[in-house]
C-alpha positions in Angstrom: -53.5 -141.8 69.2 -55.9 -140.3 66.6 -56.1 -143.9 64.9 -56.3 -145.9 67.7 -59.4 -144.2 68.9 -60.2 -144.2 65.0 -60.2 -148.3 65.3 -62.2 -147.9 68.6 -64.9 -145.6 67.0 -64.9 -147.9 63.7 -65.3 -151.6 65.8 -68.4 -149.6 68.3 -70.1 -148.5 64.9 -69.6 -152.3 63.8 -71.2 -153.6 66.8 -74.3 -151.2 66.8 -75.3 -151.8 63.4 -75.3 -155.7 63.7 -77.5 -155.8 67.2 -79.9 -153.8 65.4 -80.2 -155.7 62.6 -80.8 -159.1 64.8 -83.5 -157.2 66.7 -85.3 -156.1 64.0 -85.2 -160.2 62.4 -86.8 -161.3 66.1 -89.3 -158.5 66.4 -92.3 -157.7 64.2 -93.0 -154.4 66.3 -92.4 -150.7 64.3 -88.9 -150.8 62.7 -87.2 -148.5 65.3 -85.0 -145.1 63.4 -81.4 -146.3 62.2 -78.5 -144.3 64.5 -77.2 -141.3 62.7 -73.4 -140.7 63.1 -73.0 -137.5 64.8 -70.8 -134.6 63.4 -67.6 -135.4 65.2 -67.5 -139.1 64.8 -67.8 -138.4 61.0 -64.8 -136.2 61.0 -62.8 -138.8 62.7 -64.1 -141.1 59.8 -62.9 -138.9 57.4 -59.5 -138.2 59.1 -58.9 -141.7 59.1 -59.9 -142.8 55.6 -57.8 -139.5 54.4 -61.0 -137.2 53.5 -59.7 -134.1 55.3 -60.8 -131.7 52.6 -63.8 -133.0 51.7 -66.6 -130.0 52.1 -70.1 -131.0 53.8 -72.2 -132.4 51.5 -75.0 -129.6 52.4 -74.2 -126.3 53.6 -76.5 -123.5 54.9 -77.4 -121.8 52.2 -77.6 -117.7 53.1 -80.8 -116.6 52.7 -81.1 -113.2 50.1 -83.0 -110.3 51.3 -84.3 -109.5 47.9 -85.3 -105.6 47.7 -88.8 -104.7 45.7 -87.4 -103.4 42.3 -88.1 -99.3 42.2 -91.0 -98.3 40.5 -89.7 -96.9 37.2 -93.1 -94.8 36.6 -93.6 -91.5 37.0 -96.7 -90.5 38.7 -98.6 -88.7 36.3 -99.2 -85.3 37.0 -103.1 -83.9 35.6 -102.2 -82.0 32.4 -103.4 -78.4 32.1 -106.1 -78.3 29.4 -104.8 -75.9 26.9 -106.8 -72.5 26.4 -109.0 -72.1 23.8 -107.7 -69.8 20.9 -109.5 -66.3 21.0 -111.4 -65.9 17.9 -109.8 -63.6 15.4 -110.7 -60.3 15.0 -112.1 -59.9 11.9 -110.3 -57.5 9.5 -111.7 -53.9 8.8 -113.4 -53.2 5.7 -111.4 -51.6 3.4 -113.7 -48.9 3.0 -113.8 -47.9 6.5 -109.9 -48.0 6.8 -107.0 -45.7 5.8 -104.7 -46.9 3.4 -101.6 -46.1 2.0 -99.9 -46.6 -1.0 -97.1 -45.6 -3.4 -96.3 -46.7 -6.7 -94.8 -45.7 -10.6 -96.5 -44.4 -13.3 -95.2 -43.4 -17.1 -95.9 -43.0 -20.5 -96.5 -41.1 -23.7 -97.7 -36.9 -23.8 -99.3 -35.5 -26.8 -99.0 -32.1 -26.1 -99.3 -28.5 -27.4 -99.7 -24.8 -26.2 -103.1 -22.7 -27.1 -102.8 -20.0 -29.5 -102.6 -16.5 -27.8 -105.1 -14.3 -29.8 -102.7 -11.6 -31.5 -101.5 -14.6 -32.9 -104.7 -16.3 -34.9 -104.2 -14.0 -37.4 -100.7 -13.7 -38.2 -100.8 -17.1 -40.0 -98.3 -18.9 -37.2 -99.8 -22.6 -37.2 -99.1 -24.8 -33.7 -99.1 -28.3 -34.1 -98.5 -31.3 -30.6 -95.4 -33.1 -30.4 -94.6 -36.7 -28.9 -93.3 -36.5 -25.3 -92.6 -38.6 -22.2 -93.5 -39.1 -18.2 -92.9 -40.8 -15.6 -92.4 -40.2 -12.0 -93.6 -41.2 -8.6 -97.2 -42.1 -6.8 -98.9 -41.5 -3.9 -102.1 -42.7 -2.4 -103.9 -41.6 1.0 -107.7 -43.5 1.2 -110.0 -45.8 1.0 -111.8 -48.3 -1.5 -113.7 -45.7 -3.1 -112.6 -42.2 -2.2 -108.8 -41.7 -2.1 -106.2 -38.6 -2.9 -103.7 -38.9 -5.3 -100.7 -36.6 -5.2 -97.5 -37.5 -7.7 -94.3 -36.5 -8.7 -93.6 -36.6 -12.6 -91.1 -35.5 -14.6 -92.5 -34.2 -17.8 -91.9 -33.5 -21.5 -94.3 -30.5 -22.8 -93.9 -28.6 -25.9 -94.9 -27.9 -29.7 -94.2 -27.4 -33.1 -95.1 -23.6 -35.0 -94.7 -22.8 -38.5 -94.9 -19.4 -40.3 -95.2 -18.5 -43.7 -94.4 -15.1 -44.8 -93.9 -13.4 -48.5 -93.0 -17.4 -49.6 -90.8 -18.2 -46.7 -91.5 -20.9 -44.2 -90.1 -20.6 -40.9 -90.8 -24.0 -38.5 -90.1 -24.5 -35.1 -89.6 -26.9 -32.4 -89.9 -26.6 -28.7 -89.4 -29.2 -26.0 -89.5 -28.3 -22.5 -88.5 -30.7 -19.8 -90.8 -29.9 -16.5 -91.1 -31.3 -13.1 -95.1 -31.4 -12.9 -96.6 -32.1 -9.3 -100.7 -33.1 -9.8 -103.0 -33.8 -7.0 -106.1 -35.4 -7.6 -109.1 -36.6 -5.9 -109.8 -40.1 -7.2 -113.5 -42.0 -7.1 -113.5 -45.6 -7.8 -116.1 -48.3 -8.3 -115.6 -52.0 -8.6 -114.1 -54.7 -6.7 -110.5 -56.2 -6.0 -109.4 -57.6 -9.0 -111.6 -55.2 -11.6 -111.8 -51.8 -10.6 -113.5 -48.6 -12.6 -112.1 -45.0 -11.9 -112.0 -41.2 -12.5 -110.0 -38.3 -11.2 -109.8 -34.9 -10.8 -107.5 -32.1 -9.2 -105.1 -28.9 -9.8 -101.4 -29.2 -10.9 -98.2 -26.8 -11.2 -95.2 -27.4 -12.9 -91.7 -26.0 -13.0 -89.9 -25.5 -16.3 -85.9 -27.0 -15.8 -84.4 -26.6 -19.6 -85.3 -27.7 -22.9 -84.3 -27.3 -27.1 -85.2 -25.6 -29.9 -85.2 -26.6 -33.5 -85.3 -23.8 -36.5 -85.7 -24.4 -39.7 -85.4 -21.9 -42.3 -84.4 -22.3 -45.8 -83.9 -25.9 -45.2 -81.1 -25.1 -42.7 -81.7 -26.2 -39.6 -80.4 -24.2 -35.9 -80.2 -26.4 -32.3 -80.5 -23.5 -29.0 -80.5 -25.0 -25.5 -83.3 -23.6 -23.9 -81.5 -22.2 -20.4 -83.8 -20.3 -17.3 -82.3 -17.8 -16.0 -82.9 -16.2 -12.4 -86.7 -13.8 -12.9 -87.2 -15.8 -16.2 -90.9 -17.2 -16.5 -91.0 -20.9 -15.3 -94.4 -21.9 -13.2 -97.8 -23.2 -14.8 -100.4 -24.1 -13.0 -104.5 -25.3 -14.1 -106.4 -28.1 -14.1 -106.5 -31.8 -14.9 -108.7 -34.8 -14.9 -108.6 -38.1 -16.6 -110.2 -41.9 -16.1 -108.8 -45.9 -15.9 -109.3 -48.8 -14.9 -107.7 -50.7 -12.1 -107.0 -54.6 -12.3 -105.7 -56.5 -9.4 -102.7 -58.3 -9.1 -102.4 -59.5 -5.3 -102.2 -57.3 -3.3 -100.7 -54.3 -5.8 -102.8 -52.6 -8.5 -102.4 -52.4 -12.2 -103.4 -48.9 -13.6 -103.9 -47.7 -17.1 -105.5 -44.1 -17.4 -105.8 -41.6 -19.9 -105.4 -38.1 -18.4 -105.7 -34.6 -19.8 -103.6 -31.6 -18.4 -105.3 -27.7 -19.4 -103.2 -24.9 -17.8 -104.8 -21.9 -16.7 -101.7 -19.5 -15.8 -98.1 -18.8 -15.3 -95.8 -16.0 -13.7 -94.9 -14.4 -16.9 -95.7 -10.8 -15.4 -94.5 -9.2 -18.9 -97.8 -10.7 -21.0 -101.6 -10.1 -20.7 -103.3 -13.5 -20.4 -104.8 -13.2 -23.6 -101.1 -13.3 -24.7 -99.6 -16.2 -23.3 -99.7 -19.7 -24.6 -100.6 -22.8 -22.1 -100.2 -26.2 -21.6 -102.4 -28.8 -23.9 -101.7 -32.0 -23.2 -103.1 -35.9 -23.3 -101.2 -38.4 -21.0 -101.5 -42.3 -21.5 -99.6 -44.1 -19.1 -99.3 -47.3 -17.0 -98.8 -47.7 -13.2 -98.4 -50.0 -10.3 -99.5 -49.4 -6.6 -98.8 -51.6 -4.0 -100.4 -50.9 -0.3 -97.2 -49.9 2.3 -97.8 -51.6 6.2 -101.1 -53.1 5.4 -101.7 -56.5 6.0 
């Protein structure tokens, strides 16, 4: 049935075409449009010619709804102008501040006792001996004024020889102190060359020592030993003078420094029978400023 009216379709299409080409040979009017097939008499062409699966030659194509691509910048927010920096205080004037500082100091004593008076006569000769010091600084002040206390342990002592009916008796005494000066110290210069001098009171405290006799060319070694109410404070005065040279921000001190007691607690002697403390100090130091910027 589906060829017959196959045949039918095919002989009609035929026919069309060849009346249409005879009325176009005998008229000179417009050419008029050429019949399209329609859909279904196409698909019974196909069917008949075998063309089943053939796809339409055009299909719709499906129109994309294309979305705007997102805007991948960030609206820019209005930066916040940084602050100015406040201006730096400028720093005090180190003579108007307060410093501290601590530091070491040592070196060499020359040192000797004075001669009581009963004594000048009776042909007893006193000569220095070489000690040693060293101890601990302190320093409360400024540029120029400051005060000094330390903490030193210190070697004192001296040499006596006597000479009686053509004998020679010589001694030698070396007492080891702890010696506490305080001193009020003036200085002039600038930071890396400084001039100064000092001045103040000290005490010290006798801990032990030797003795040396020598008679006859035989020589006698005594520890020197305090016992409790034995006589073992000094106290006078002492100034010296240095320089200062800087290095950074610590100091570099050399100073000569002289030590002249003045009394003691030996309650058994008149003053004009005790002996005191001579002595020349020449030491070294360093003091470095503690919390200071």
């Amino acid at each position: 049935m589906n060829r017959l009216l196959t045949l039918i379709f095919g002989a009609a299409l035929t026919a069309a075409t060849t009346s249409g080409s005879m009325y176009a040979q005998t008229t000179t009017p417009t050419k008029p449009a050429e019949p399209q097939p329609s859909q279904s008499m196409q698909e019974m062409y196909d069917k008949l010619h075998g063309n089943t699966n053939k796809k339409p030659a055009t299909q719709p194509t499906k129109s994309k709804t294309t979305t705007p691509p997102k805007s991948t910048t960030k609206p820019q927010t209005a930066q916040k102008s940084a602050p100015a920096p406040a201006p730096k205080a400028a720093a005090p004037a180190e003579e108007g501040g307060f410093k501290f500082k601590v530091g070491l100091r040592g070196g060499a004593n020359y040192c000797n006792f004075s001669v009581p008076s009963s004594q000048t006569s009776s042909g007893v000769t006193l000569e220095p001996i070489i000690g040693y010091h060293g101890g601990l600084i302190l320093s409360f002040g400024g540029k120029v004024f400051s005060v000094q206390p330390e903490i030193l342990y210190s070697q004192v002592g001296l040499k006596s020889t006597t000479r009686q009916g053509g004998v020679t008796l010589s001694g030698e005494s070396k007492i080891n102190t702890v010696t506490v000066p305080v001193l009020l110290k003036f200085a002039l210069g600038g930071e890396s060359f400084k001039f100064f001098i000092n001045g103040g009171g000290y005490g010290s405290y006798a801990l032990n020592g030797k003795t040396k006799i020598t008679l006859n060319q035989q020589t006698t070694t005594t520890d020197i030993k305090y016992e409790k109410g034995d006589p073992r404070i000094e106290y006078g005065a002492v100034g010296g003078a240095g320089i200062s040279l800087g290095l950074g921000k610590a100091q570099l001190l050399i100073e000569g420094r002289y030590y002249y007691g003045l009394g003691n607690d030996d309650g058994d002697l008149d003053a004009n029978e005790k002996n005191f403390v001579r002595n020349i100090q020449g030491s070294i130091g360093i003091l470095i400023p503690i919390g200071g910027k």
